[in-house]
mmCIF file of the N, C-alpha and C atoms, coordinates in Angstrom:
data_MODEL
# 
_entry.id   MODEL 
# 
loop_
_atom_site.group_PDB 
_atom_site.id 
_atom_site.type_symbol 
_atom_site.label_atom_id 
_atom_site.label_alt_id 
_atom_site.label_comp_id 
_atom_site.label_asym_id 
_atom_site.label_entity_id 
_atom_site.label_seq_id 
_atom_site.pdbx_PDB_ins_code 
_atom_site.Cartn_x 
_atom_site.Cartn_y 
_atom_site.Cartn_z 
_atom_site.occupancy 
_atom_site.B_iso_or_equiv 
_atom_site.pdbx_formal_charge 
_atom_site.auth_seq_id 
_atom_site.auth_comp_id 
_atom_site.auth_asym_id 
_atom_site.auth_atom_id 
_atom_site.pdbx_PDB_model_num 
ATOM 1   N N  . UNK A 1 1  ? 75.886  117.444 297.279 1.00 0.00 ? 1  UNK A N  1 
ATOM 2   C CA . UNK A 1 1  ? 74.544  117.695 296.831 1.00 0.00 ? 1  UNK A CA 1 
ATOM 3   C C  . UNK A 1 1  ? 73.569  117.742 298.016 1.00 0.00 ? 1  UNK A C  1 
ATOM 4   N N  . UNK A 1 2  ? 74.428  117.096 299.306 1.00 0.00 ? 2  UNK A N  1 
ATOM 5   C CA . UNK A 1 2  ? 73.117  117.089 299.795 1.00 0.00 ? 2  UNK A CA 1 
ATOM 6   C C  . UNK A 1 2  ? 72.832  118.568 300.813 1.00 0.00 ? 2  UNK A C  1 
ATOM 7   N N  . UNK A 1 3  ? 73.620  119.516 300.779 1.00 0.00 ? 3  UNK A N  1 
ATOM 8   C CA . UNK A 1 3  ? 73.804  120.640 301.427 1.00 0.00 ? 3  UNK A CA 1 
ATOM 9   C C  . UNK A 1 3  ? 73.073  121.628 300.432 1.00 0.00 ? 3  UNK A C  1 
ATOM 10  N N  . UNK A 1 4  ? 72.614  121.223 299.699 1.00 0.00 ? 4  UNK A N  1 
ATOM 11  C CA . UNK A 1 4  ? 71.305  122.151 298.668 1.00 0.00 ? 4  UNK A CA 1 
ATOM 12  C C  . UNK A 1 4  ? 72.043  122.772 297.470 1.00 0.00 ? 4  UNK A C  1 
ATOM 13  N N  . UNK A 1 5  ? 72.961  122.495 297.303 1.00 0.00 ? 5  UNK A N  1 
ATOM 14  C CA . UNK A 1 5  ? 73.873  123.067 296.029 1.00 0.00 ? 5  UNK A CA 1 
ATOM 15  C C  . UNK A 1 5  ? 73.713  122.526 294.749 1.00 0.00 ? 5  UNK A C  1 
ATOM 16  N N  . UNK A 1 6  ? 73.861  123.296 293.908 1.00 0.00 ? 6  UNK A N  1 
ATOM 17  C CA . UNK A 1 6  ? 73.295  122.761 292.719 1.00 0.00 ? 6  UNK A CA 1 
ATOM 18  C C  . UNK A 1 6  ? 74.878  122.258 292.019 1.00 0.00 ? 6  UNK A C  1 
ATOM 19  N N  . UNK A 1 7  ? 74.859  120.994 291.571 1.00 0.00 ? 7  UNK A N  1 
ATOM 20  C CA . UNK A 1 7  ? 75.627  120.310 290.506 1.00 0.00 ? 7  UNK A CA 1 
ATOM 21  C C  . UNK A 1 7  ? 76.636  121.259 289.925 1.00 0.00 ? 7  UNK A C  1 
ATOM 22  N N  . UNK A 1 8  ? 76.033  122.288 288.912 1.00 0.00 ? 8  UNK A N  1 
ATOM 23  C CA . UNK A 1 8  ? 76.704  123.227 288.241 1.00 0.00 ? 8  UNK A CA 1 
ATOM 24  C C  . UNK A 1 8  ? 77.879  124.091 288.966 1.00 0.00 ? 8  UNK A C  1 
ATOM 25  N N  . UNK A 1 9  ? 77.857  124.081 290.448 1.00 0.00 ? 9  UNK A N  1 
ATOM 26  C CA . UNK A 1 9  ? 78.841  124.685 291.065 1.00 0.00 ? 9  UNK A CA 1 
ATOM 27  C C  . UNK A 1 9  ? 80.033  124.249 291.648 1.00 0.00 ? 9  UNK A C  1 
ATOM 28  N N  . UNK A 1 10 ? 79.907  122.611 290.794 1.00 0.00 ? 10 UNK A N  1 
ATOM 29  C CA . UNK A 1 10 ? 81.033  121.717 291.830 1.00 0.00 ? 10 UNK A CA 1 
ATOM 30  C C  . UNK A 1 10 ? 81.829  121.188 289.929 1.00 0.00 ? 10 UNK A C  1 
ATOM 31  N N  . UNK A 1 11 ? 83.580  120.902 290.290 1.00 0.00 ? 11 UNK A N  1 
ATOM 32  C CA . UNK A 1 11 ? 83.610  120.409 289.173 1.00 0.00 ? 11 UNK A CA 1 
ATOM 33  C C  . UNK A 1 11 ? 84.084  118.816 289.297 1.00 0.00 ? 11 UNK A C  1 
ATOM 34  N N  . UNK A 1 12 ? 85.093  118.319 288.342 1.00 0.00 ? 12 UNK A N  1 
ATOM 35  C CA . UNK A 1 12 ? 84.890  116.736 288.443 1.00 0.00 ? 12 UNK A CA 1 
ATOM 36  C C  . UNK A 1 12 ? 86.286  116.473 289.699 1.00 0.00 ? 12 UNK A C  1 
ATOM 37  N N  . UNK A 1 13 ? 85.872  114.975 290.140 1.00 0.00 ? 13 UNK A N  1 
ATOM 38  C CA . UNK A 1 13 ? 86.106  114.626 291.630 1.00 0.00 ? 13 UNK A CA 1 
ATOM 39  C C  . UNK A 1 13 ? 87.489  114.212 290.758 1.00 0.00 ? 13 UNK A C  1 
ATOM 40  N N  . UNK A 1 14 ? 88.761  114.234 291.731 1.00 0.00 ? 14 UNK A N  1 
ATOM 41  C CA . UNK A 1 14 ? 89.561  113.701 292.023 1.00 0.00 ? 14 UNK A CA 1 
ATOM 42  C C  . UNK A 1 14 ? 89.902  112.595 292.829 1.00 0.00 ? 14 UNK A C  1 
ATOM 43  N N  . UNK A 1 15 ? 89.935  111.437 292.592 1.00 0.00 ? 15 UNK A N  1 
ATOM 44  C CA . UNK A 1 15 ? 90.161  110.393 294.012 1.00 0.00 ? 15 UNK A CA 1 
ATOM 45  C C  . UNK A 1 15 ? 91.671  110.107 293.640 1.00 0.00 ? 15 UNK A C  1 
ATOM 46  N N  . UNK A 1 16 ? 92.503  110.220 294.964 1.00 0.00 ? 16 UNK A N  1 
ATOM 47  C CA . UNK A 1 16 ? 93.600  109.902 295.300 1.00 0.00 ? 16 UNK A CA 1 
ATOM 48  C C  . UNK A 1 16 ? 93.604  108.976 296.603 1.00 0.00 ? 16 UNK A C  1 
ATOM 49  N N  . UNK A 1 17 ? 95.145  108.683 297.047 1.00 0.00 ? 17 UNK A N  1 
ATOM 50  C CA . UNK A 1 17 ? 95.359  107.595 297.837 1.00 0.00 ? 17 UNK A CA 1 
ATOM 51  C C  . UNK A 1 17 ? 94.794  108.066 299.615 1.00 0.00 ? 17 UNK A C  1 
ATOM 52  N N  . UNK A 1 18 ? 94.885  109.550 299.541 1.00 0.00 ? 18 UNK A N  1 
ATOM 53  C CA . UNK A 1 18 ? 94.999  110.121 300.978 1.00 0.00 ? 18 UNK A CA 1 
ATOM 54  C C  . UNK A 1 18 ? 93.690  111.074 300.709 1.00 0.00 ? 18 UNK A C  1 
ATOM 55  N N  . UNK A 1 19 ? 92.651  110.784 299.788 1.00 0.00 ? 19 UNK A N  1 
ATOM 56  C CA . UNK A 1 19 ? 91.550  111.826 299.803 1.00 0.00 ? 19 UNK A CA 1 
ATOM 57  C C  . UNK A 1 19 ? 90.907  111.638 298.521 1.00 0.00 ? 19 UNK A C  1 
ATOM 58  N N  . UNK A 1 20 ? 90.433  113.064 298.449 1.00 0.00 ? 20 UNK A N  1 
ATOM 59  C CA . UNK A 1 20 ? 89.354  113.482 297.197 1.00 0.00 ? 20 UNK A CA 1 
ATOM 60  C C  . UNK A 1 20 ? 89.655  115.335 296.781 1.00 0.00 ? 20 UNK A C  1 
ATOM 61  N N  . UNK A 1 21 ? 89.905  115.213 295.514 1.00 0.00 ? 21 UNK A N  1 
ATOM 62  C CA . UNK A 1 21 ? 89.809  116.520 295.203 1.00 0.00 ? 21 UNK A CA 1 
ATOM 63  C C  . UNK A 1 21 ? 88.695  116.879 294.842 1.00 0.00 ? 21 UNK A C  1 
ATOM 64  N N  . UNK A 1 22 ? 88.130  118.121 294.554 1.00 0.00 ? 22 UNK A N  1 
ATOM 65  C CA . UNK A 1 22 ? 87.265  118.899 293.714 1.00 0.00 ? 22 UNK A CA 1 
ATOM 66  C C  . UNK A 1 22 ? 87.257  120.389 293.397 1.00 0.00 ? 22 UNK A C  1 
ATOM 67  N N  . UNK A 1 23 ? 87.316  120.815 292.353 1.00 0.00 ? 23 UNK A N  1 
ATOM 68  C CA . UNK A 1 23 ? 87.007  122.279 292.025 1.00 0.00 ? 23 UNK A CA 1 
ATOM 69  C C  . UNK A 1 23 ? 85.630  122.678 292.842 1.00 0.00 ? 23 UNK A C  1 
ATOM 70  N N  . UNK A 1 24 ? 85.547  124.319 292.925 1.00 0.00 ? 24 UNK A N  1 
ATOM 71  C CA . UNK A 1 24 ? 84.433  124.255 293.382 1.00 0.00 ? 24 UNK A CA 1 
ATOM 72  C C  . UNK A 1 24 ? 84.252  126.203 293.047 1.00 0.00 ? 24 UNK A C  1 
ATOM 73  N N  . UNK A 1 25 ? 83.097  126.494 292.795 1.00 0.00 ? 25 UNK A N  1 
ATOM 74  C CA . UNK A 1 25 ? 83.231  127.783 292.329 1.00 0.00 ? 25 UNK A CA 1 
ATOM 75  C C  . UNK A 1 25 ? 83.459  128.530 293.851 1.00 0.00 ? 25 UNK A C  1 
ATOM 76  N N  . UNK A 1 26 ? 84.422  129.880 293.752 1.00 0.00 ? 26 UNK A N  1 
ATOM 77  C CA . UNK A 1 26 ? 84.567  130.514 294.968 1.00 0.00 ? 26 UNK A CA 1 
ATOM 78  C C  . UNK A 1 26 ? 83.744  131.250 296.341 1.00 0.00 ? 26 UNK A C  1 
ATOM 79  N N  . UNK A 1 27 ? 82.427  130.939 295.127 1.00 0.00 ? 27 UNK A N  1 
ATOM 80  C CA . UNK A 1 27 ? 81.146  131.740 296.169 1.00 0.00 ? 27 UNK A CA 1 
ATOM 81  C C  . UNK A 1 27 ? 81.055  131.042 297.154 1.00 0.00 ? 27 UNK A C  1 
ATOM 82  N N  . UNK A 1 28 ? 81.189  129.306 296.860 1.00 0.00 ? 28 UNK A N  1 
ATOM 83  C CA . UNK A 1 28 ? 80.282  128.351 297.844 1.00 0.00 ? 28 UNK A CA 1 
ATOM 84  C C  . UNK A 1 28 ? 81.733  128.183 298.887 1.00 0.00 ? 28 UNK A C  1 
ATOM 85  N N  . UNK A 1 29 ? 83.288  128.563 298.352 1.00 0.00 ? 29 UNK A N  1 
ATOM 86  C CA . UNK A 1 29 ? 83.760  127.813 299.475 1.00 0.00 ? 29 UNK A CA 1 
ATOM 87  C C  . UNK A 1 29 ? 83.274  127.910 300.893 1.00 0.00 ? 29 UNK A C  1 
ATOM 88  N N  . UNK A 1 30 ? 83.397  129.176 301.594 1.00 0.00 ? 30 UNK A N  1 
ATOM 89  C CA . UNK A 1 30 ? 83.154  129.077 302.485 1.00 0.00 ? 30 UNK A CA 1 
ATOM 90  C C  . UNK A 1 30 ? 81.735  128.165 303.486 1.00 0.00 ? 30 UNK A C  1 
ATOM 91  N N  . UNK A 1 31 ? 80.872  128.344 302.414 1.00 0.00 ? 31 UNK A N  1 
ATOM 92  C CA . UNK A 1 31 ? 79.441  127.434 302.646 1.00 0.00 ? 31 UNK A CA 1 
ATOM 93  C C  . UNK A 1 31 ? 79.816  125.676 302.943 1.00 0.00 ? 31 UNK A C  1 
ATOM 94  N N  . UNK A 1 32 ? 80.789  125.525 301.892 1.00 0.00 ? 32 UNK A N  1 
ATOM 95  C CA . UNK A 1 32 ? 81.390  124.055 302.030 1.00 0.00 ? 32 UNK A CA 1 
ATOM 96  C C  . UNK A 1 32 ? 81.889  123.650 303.506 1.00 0.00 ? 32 UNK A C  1 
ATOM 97  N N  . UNK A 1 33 ? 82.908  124.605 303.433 1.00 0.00 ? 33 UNK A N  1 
ATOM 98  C CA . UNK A 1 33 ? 83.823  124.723 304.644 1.00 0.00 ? 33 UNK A CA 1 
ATOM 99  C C  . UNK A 1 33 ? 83.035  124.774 305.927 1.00 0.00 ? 33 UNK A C  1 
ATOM 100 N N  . UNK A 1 34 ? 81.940  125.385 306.256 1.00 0.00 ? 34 UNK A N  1 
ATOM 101 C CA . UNK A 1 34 ? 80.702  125.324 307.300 1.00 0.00 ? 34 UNK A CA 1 
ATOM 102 C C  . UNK A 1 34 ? 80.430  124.019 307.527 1.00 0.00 ? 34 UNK A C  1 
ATOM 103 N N  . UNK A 1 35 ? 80.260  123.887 306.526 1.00 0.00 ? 35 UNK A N  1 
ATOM 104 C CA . UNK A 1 35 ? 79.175  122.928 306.710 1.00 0.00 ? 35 UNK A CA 1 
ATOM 105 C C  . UNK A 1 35 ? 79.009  121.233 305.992 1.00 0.00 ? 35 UNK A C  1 
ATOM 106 N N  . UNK A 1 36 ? 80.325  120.993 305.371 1.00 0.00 ? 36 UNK A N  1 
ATOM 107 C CA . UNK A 1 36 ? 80.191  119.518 305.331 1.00 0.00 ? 36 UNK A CA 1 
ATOM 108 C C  . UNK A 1 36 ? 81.127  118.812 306.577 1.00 0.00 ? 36 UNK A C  1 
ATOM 109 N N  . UNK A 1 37 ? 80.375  118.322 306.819 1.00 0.00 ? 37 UNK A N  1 
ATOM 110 C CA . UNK A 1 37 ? 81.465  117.763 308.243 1.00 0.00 ? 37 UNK A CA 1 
ATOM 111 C C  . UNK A 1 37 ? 81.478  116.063 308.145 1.00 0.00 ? 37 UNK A C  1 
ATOM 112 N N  . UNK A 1 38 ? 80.686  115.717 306.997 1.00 0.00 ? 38 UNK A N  1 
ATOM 113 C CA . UNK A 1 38 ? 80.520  114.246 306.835 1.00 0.00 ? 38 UNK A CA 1 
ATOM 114 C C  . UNK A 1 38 ? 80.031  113.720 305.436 1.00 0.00 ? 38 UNK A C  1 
ATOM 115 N N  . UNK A 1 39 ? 80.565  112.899 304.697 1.00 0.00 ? 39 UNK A N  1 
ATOM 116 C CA . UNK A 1 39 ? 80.101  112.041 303.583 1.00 0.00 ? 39 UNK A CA 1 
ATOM 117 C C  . UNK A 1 39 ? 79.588  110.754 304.223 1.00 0.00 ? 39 UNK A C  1 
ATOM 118 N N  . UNK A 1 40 ? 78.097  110.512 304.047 1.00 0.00 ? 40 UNK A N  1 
ATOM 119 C CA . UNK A 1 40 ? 77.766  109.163 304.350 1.00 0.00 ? 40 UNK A CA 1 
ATOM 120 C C  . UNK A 1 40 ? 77.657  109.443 306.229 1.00 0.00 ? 40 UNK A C  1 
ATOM 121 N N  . UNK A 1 41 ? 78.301  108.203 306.530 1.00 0.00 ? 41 UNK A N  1 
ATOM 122 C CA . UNK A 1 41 ? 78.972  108.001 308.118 1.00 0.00 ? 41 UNK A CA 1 
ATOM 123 C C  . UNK A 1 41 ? 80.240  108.375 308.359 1.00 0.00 ? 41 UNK A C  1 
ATOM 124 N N  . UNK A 1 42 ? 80.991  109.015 306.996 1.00 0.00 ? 42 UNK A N  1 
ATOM 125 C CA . UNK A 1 42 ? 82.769  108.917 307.623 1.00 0.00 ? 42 UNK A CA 1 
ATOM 126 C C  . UNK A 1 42 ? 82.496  110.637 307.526 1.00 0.00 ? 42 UNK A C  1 
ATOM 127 N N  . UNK A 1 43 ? 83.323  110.850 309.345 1.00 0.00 ? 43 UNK A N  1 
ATOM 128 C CA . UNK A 1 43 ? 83.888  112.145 309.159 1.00 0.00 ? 43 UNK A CA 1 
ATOM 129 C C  . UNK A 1 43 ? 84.852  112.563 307.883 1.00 0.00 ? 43 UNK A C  1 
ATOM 130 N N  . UNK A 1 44 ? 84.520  113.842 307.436 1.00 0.00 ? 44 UNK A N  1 
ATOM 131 C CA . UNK A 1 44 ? 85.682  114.611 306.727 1.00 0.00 ? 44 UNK A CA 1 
ATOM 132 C C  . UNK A 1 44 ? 86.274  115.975 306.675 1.00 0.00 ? 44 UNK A C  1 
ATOM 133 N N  . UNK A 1 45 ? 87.609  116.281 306.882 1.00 0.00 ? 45 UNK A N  1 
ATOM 134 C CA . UNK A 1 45 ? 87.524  117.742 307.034 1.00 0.00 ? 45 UNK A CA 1 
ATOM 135 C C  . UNK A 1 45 ? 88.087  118.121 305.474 1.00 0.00 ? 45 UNK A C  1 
ATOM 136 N N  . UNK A 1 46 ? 88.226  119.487 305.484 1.00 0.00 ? 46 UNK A N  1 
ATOM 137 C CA . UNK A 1 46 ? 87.919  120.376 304.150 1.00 0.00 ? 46 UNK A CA 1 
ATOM 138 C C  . UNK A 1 46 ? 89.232  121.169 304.685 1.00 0.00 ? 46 UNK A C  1 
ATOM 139 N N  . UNK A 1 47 ? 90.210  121.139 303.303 1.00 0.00 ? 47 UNK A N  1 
ATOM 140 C CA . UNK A 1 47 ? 91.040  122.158 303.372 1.00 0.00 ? 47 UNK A CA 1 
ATOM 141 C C  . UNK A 1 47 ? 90.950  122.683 302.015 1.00 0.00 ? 47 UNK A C  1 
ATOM 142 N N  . UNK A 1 48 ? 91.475  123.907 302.139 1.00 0.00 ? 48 UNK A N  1 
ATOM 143 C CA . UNK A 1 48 ? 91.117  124.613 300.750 1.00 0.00 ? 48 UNK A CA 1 
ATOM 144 C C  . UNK A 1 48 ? 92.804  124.565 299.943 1.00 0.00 ? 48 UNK A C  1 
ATOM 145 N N  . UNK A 1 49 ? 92.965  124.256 298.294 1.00 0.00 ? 49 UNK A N  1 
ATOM 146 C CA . UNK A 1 49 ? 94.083  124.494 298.310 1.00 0.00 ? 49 UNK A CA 1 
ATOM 147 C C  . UNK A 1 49 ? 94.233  125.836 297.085 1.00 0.00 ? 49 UNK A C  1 
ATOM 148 N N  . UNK A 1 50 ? 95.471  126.116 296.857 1.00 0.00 ? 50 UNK A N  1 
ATOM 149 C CA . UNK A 1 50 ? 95.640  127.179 296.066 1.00 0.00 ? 50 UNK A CA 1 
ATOM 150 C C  . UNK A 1 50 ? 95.963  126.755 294.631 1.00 0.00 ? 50 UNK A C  1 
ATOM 151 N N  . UNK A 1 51 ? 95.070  126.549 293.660 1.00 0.00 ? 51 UNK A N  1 
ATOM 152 C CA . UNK A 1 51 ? 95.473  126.151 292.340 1.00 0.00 ? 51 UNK A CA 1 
ATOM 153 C C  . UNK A 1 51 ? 96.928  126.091 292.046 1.00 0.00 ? 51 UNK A C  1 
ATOM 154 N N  . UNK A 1 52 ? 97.219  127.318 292.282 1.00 0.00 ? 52 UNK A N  1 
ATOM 155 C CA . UNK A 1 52 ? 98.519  128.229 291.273 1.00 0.00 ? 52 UNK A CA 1 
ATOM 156 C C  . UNK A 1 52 ? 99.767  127.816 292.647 1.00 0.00 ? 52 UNK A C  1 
ATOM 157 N N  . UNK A 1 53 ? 99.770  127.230 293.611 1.00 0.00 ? 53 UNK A N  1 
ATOM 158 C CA . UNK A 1 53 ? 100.790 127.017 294.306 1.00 0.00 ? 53 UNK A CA 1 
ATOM 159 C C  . UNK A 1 53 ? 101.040 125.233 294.943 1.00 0.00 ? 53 UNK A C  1 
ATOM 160 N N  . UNK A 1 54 ? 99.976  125.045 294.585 1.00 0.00 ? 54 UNK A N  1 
ATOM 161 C CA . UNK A 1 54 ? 99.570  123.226 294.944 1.00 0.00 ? 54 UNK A CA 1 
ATOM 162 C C  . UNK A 1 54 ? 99.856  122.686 294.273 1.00 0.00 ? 54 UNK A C  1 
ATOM 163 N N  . UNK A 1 55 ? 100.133 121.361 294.669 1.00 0.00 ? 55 UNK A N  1 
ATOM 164 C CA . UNK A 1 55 ? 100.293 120.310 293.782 1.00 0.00 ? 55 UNK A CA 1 
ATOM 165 C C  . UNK A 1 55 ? 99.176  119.084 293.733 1.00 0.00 ? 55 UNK A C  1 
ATOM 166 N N  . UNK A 1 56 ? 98.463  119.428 292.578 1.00 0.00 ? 56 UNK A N  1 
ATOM 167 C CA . UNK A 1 56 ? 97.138  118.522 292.503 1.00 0.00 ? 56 UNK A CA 1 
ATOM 168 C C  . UNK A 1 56 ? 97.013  117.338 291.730 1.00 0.00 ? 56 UNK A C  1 
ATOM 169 N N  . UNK A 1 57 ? 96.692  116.135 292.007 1.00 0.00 ? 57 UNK A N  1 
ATOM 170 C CA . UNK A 1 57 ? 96.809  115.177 290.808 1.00 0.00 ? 57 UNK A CA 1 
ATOM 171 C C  . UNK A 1 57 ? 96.204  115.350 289.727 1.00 0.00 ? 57 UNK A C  1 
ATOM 172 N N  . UNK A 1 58 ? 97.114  114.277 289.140 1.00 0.00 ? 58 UNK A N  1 
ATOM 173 C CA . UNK A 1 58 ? 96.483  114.309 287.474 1.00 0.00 ? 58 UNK A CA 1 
ATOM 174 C C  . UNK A 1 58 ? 95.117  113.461 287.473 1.00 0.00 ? 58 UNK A C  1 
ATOM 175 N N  . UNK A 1 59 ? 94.299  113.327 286.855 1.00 0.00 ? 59 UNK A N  1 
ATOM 176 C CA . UNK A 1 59 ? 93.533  112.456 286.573 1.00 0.00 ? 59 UNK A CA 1 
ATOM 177 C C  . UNK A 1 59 ? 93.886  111.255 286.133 1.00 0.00 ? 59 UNK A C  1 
ATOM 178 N N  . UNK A 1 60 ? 93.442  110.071 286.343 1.00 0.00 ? 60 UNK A N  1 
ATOM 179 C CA . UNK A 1 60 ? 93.816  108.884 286.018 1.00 0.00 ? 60 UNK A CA 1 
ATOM 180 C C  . UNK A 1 60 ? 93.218  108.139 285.386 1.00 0.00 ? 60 UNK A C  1 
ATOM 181 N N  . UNK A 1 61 ? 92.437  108.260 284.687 1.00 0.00 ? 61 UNK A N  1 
ATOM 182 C CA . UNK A 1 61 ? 91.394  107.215 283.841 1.00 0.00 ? 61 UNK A CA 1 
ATOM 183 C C  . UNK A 1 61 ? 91.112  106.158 283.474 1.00 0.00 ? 61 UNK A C  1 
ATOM 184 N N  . UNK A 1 62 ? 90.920  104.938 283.754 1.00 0.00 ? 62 UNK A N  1 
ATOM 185 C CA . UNK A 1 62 ? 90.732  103.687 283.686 1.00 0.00 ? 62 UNK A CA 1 
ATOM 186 C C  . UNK A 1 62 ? 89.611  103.345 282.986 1.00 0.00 ? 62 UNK A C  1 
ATOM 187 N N  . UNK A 1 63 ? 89.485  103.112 281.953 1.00 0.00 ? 63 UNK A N  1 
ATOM 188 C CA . UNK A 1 63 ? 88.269  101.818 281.716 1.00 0.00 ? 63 UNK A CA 1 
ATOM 189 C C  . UNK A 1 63 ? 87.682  100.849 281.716 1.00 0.00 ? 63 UNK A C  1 
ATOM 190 N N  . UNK A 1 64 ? 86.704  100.741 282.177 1.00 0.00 ? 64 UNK A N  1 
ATOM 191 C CA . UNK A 1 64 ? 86.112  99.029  282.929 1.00 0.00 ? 64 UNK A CA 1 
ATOM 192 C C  . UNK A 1 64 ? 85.563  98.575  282.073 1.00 0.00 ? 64 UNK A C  1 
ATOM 193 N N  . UNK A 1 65 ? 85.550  97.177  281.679 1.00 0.00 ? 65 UNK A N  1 
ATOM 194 C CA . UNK A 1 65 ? 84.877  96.873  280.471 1.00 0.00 ? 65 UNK A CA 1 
ATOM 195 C C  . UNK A 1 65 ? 83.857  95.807  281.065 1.00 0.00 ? 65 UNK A C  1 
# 
């Protein structure tokens, strides 16, 4: 969000053991790829993967009560 993108173009986060997934509509990849070079203070780099040939996690859902 903080690279001026609006909400509507990102979809829901993945957290895994070695990262973070996210959908993201195809216009912005490359904009992403520019230009996030950091969450917070921690470096991060950006690889793009291929839906239809990757292997992406499942979602995991937990409820906190």
């Amino acid at each position: 969000m903080a690279l001026g993108i609006k909400r509507e173009k990102f979809g829901d986060l993945i957290l895994s053991n070695d990262g973070c997934y996210v959908a993201v509509q195809e216009e912005i990849v490359d904009y992403i790829k520019m230009n996030l070079i950091s969450i917070g203070k921690t470096h991060c780099t950006i690889d793009v993967l291929d839906i239809y040939s990757s292997e992406i996690p499942k979602y995991d859902f937990q409820k906190l009560l």
